[in-house]
TORSELUM-71879 format. One line per field, with one value per residue (C-alpha): residue number from 1; x, z negated, y negated; residue in one letter. Coordinates in Angstrom, 1 decimal. Layout:
% residues N
seq c(NUM; ...);
c1 c(X; ...);
c3 c(Z; ...);
c2 c(Y; ...);
type c(a; ...);
END
This chain:
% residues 398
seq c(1; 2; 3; 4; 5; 6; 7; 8; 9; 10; 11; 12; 13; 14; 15; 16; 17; 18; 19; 20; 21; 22; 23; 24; 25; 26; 27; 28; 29; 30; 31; 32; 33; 34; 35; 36; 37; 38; 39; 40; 41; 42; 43; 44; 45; 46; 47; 48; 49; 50; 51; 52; 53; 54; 55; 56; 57; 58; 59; 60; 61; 62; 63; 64; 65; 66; 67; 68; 69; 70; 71; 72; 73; 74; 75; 76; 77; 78; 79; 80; 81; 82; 83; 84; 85; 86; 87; 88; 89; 90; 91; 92; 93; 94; 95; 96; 97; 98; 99; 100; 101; 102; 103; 104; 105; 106; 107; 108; 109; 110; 111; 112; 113; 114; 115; 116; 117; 118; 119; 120; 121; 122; 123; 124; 125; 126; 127; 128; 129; 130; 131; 132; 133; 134; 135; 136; 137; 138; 139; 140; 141; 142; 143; 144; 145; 146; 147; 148; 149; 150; 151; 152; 153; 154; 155; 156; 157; 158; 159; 160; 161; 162; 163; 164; 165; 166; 167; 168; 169; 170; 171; 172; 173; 174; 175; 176; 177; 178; 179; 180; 181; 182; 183; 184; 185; 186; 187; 188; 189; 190; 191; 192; 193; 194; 195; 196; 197; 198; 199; 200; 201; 202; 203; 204; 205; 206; 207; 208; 209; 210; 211; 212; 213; 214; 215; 216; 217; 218; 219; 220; 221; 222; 223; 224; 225; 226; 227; 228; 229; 230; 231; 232; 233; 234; 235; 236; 237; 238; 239; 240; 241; 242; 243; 244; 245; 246; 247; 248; 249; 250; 251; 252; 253; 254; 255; 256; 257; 258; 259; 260; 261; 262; 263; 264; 265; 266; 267; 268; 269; 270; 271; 272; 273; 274; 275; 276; 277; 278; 279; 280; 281; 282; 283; 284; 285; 286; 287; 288; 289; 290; 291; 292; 293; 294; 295; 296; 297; 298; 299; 300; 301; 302; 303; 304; 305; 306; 307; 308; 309; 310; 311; 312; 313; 314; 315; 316; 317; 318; 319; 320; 321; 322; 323; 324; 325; 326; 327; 328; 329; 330; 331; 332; 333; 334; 335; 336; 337; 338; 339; 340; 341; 342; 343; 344; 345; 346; 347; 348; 349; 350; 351; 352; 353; 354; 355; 356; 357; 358; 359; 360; 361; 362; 363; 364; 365; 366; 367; 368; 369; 370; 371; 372; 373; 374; 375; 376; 377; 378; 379; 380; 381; 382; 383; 384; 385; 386; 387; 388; 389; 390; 391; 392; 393; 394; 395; 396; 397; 398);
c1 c(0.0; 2.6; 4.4; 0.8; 0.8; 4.1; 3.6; 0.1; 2.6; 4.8; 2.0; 1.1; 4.2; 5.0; 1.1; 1.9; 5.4; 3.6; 0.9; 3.5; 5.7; 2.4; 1.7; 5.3; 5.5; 5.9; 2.5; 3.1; 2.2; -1.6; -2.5; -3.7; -1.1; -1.6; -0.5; -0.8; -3.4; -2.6; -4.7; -1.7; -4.4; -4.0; -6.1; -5.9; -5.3; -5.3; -1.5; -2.9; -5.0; -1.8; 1.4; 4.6; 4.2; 0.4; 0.5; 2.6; 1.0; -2.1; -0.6; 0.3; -3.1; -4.5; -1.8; -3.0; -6.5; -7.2; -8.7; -10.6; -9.1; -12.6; -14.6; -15.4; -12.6; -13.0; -10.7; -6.9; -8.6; -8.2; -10.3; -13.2; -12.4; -15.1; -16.5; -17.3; -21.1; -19.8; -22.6; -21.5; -17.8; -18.7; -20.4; -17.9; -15.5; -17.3; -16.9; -13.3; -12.3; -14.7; -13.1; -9.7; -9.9; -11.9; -9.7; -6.8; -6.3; -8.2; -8.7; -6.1; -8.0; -11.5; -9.9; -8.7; -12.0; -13.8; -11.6; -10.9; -14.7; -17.2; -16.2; -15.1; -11.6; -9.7; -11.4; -10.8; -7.1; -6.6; -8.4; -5.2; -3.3; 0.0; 1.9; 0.4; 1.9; -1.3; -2.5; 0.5; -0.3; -3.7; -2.7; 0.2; -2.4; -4.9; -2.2; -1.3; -5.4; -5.9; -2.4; -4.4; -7.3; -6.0; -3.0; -6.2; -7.9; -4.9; -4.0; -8.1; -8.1; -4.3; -5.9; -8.9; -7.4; -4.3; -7.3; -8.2; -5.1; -5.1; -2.0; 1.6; 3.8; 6.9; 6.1; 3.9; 7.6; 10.0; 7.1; 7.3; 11.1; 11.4; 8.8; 10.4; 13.0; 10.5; 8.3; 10.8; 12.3; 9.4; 7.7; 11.5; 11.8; 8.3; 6.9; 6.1; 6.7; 3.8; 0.3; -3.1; -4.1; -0.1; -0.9; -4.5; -3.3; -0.5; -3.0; -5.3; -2.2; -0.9; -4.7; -5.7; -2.4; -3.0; -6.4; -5.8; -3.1; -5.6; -7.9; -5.5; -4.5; -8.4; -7.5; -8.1; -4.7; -3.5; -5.7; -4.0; -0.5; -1.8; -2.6; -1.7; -3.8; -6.6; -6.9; -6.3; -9.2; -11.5; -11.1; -11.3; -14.8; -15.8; -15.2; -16.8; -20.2; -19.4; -19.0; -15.4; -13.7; -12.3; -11.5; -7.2; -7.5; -8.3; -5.5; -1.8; 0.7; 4.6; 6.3; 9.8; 11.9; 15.1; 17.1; 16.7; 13.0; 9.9; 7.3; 3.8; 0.6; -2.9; -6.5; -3.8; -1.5; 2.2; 3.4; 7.1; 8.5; 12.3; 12.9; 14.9; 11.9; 9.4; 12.1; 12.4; 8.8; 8.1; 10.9; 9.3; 5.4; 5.9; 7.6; 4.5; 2.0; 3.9; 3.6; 0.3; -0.9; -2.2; -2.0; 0.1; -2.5; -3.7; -0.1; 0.5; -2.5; -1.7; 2.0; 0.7; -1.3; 1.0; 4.4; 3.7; 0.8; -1.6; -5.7; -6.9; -8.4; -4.5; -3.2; -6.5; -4.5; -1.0; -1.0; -3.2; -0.2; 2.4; 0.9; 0.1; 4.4; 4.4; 1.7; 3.0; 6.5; 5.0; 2.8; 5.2; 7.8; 5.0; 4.1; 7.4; 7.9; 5.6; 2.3; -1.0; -3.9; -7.2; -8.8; -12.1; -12.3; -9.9; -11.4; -15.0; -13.7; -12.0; -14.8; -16.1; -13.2; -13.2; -16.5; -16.0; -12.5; -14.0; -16.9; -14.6; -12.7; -15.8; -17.6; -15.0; -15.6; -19.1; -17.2; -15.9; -11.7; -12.9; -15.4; -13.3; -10.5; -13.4; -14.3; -10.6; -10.7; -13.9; -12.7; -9.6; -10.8; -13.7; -11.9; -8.2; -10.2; -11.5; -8.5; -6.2; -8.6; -9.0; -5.4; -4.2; -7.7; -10.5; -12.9; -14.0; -16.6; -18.1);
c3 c(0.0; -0.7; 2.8; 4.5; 2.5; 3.1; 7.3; 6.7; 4.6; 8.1; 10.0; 8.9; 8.4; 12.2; 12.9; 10.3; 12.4; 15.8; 15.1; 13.1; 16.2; 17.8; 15.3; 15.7; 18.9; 20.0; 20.1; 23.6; 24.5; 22.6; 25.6; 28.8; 31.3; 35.1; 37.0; 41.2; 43.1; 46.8; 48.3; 46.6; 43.5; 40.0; 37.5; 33.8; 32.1; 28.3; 27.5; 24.0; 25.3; 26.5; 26.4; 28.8; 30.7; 31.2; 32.1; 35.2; 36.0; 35.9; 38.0; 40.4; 41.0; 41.7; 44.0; 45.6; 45.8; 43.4; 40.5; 40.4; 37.8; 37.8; 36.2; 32.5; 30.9; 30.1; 29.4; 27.7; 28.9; 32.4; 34.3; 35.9; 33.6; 32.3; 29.1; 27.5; 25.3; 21.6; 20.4; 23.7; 22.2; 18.4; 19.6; 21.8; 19.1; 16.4; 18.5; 19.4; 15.8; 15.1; 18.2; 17.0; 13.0; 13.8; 15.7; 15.5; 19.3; 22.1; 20.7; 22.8; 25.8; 24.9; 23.6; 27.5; 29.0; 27.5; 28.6; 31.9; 33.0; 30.4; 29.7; 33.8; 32.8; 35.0; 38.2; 37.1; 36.9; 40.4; 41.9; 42.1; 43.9; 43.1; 44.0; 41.8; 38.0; 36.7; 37.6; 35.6; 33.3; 32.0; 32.4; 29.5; 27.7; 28.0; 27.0; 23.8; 23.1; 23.0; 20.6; 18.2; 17.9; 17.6; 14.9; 12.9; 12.8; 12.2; 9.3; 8.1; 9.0; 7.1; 4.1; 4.1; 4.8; 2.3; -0.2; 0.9; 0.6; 4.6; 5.8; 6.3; 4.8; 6.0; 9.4; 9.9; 9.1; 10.9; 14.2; 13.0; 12.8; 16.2; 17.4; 16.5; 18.9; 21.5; 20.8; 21.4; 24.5; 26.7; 26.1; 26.8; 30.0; 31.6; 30.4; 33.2; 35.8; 36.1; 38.3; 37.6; 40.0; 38.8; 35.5; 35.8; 38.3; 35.7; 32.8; 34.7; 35.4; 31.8; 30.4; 32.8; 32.3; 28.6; 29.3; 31.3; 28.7; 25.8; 27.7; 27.7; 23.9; 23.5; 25.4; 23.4; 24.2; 22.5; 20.0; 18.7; 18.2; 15.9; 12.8; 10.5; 11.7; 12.5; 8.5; 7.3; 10.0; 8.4; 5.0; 5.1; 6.8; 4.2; 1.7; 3.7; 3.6; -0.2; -0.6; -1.3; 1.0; -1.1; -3.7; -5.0; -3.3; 0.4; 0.3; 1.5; -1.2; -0.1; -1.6; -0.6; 1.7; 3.1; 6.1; 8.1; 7.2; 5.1; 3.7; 2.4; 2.2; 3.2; 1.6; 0.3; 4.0; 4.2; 6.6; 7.9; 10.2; 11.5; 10.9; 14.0; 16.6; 15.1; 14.9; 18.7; 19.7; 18.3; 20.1; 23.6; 22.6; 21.8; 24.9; 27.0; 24.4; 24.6; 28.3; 28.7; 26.1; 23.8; 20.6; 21.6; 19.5; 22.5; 23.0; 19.1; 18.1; 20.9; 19.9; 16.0; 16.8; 19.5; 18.5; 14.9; 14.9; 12.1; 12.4; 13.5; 10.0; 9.3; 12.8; 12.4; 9.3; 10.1; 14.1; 12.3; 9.9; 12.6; 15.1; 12.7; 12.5; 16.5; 16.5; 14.2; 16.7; 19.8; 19.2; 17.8; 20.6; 23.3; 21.4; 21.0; 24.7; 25.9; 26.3; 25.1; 23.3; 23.6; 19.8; 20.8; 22.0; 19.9; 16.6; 17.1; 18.3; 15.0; 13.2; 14.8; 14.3; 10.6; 10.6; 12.9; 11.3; 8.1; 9.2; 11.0; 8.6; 6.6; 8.8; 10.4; 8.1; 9.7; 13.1; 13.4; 14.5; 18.0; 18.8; 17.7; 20.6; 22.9; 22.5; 22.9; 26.5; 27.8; 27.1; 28.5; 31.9; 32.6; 32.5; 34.2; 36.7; 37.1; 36.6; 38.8; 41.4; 40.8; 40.7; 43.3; 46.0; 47.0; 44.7; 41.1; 39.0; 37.8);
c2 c(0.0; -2.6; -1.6; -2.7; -5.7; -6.5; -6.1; -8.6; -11.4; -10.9; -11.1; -14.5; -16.3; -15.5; -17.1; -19.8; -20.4; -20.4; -22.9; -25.1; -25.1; -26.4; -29.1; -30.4; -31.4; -35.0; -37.0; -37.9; -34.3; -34.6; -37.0; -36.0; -35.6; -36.2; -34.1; -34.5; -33.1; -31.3; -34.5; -36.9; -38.3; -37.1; -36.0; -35.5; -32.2; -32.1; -30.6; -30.3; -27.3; -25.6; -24.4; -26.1; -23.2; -22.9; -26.6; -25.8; -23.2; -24.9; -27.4; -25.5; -24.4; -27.5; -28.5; -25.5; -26.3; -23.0; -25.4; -28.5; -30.4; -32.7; -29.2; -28.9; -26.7; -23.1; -20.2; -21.6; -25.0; -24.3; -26.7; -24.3; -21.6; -18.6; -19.0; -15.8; -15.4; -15.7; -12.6; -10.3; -11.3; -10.4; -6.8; -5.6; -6.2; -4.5; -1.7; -1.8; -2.1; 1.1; 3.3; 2.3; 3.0; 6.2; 7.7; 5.8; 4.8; 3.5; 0.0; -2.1; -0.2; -0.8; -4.5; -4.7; -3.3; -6.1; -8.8; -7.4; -6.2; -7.1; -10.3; -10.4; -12.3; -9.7; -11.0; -14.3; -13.9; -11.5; -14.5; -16.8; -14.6; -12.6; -15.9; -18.5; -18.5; -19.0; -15.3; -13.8; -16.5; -15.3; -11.6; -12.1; -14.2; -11.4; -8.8; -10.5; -11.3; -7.6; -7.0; -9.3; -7.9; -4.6; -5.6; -7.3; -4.1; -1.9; -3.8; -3.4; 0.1; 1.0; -0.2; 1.3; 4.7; 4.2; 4.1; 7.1; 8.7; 10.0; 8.6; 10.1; 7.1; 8.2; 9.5; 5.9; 3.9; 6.1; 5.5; 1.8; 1.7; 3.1; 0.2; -2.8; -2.3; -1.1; -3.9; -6.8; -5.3; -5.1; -8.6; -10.3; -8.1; -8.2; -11.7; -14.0; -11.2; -8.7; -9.8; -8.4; -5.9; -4.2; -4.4; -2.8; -0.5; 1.2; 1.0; 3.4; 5.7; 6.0; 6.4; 9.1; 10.6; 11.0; 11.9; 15.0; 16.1; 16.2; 18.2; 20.8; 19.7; 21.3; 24.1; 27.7; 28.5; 24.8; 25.4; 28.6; 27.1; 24.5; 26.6; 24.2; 21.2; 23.7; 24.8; 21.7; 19.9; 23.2; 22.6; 19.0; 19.5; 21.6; 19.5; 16.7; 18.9; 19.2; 15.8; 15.8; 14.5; 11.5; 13.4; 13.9; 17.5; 16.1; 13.5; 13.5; 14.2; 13.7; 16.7; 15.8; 13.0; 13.3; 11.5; 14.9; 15.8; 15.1; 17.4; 17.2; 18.5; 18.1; 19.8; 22.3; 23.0; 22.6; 20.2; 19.1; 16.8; 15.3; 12.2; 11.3; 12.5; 9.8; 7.2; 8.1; 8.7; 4.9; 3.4; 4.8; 4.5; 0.6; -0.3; 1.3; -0.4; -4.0; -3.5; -2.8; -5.2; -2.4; -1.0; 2.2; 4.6; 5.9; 7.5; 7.6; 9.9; 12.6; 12.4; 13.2; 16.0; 17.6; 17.2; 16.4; 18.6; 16.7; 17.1; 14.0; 13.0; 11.9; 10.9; 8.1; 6.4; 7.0; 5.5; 3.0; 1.9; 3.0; 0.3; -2.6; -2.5; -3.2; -5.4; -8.1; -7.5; -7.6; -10.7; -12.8; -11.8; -12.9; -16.0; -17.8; -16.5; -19.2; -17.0; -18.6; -17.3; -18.7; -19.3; -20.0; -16.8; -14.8; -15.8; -15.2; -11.5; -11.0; -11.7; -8.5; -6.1; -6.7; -5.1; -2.4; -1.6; -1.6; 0.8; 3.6; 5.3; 5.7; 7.5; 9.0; 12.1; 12.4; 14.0; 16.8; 17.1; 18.8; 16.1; 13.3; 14.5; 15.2; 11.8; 10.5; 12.0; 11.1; 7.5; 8.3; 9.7; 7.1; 4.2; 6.1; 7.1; 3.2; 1.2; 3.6; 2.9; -1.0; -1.2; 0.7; 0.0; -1.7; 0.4; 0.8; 2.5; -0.7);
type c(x; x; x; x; x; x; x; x; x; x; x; x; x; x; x; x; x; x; x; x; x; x; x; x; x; x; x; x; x; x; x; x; x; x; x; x; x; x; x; x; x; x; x; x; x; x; x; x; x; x; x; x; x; x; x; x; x; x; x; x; x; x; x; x; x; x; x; x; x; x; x; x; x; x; x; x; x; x; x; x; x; x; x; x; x; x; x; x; x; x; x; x; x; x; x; x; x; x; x; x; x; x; x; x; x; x; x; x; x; x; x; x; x; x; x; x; x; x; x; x; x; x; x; x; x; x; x; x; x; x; x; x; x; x; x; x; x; x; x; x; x; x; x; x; x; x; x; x; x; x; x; x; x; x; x; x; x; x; x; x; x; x; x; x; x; x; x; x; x; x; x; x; x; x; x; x; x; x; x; x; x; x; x; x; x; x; x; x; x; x; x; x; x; x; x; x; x; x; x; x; x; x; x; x; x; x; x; x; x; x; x; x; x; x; x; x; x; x; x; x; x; x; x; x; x; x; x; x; x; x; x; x; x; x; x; x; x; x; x; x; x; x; x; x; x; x; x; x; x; x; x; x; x; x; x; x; x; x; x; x; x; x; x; x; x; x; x; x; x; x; x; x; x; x; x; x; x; x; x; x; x; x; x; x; x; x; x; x; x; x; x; x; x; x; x; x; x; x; x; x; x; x; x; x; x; x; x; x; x; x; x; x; x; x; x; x; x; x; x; x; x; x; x; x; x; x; x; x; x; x; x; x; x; x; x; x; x; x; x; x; x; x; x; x; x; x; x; x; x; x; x; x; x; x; x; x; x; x; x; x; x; x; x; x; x; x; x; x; x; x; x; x; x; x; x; x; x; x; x; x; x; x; x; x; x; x; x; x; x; x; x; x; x; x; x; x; x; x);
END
């Protein structure tokens, strides 16, 4: 508990920093700016409303004829932008910070779903082109939109199931050791540099990827080399039915830790893991989630139950805590790279992923391990399927 209250104090000094570093900037730049229109006249955009490098980007599109700087401003403050309905935003959040702290994955995709097609920002930003800043712009600012809402719920959802007692300390800080490294290196290297329809496109590829993979994971023949999750997935169930599953039996207790390997049990099974493969297994899962703009669960929760083999009741928790760790890395890496956030926006969606992430890992205990994964890859394979397409052609399921 005092590790996930510790990553929450980081959390909001590197917020704190950000918006300090906003408030000190020289007066002159609260005024509007002109900037020149393609016809040679100028008009005024608010520089307050955005970063030095949104500004030229925004600039660029009217010298382009892609904005008209005379329209009522909208998304980041872009003249012309979309405005997004506040109760749509609140709902869909509620259920992103549900999917992600019930299973413990899936909430930077259903947080990039929503901003991409519900809320219809993806067509926005494939509308500039792949030559105008501005579309790689609003794709970084939509990659680091869905990092904080799912760092707000992960943070929600580690405490809830610390409480609990159904999360793995050490194998959620030897994943979040590996992902500060991870989650530093990707924002520097691909900040500023990847357009819309690439970003979508690869974001279809790695979630159908994963998708077909846990199909098998609920293969018979998968099935039978996990003996350990499988007990431990039964008689937490049956305690669920007898009404104790909260109880000191049904939680994690850390028998011993060591640089090499750590053991524990759960509802009475022995497990074990190495150190050094989570350590490594974070490193490589952050640097795919800081690229795609997600939370990473969606790789950590089938690396948990395959390689570490846990029942999903303590891969939920633990990739919860595990990606709270790259979350507070990621976003303050894209941040005080430039990339803006849109607060209007943002904040009314947190105020939904507080609930949902508050709601999940009490009823979590109401699903049974099977259906949760079953779940996992239904997700997984609608919207692979659609953002392979989208990204790669001219089609898309919706």
């Amino acid at each position: 508990m005092k590790i996930v209250l510790a990553l929450l104090i980081a959390l909001t000094v590197n917020a704190a920093a950000i918006a300090s570093a906003a408030e000190g900037a020289p007066a002159a730049a609260q005024e509007p700016t002109a900037v020149q229109v393609g016809s040679g006249h100028s008009a005024a955009v608010p520089a307050k409303l955005a970063s030095g490098r949104l500004e030229a980007a925004i600039q660029e599109a009217i010298e382009a004829k892609k904005i008209d700087p005379s329209t009522k401003p909208g998304l980041l403050g872009i003249p012309g932008g979309p405005e997004v309905n506040p109760i749509l935003a609140v709902l869909w959040a509620v259920w992103v910070g549900w999917i992600f702290s019930t299973v413990g994955a899936f909430g930077g995709v259903m947080a990039s779903v929503g901003h991409i097609s519900v809320f219809g920002l993806g067509d926005y930003a494939a509308s500039f082109g792949k030559t105008l800043k501005l579309n790689k712009v609003v794709t970084d600012s939509l990659r680091v939109s869905n990092q904080w809402l799912v760092g707000t719920s992960s943070f929600i959802s580690s405490i809830k199931y610390a409480s609990l007692g159904r999360i793995v300390l050490p194998l959620g800080v030897a994943l979040g050791i590996g992902s500060l490294v991870g989650s530093i290196l990707t924002p520097v290297l691909t900040q500023g540099k990847v357009d819309f329809r690439s970003y979508v496109g690869y974001f279809g590829v790695f979630v159908l990827a994963l998708g077909c993979y846990l199909f098998y994971e609920t293969t018979p023949g998968a099935r039978a080399k996990k003996k350990n999750a499988a007990a431990a997935a039964k008689a937490f169930e049956e305690a669920a039915k007898n009404h104790q599953a909260d109880s000191g039996a049904s939680k994690v207790k850390v028998l011993s830790v060591s640089l090499s390997r750590v053991v524990f049990t759960f509802c009475g099974v022995e497990f074990s893991f190495s150190t050094f493969l989570p350590v490594l297994g974070g490193f490589v899962i952050a640097m795919v989630a800081s690229f795609l703009g997600v939370g990473g669960g969606f790789l950590l929760v089938p690396f948990l139950t395959s390689i570490s083999q846990l029942p999903m009741y303590l891969a939920a928790g633990t990739s919860a805590f595990a990606v709270l760790v790259g979350m507070v890395t990621s976003i303050s890496t894209f941040m005080f790279g430039g990339t803006p956030v849109y607060w209007p926006l943002v904040g009314v969606e947190l105020v939904g992923i507080v609930i949902g992430s508050w709601v999940g890992p009490i009823t979590a205990k109401y699903f049974s391990d099977i259906w949760l994964k079953r779940l996992f890859i239904v997700l997984a394979f609608v919207v692979g399927v659609n953002y392979v397409l989208r990204g790669f052609t001219s089609y898309r399921l919706w």
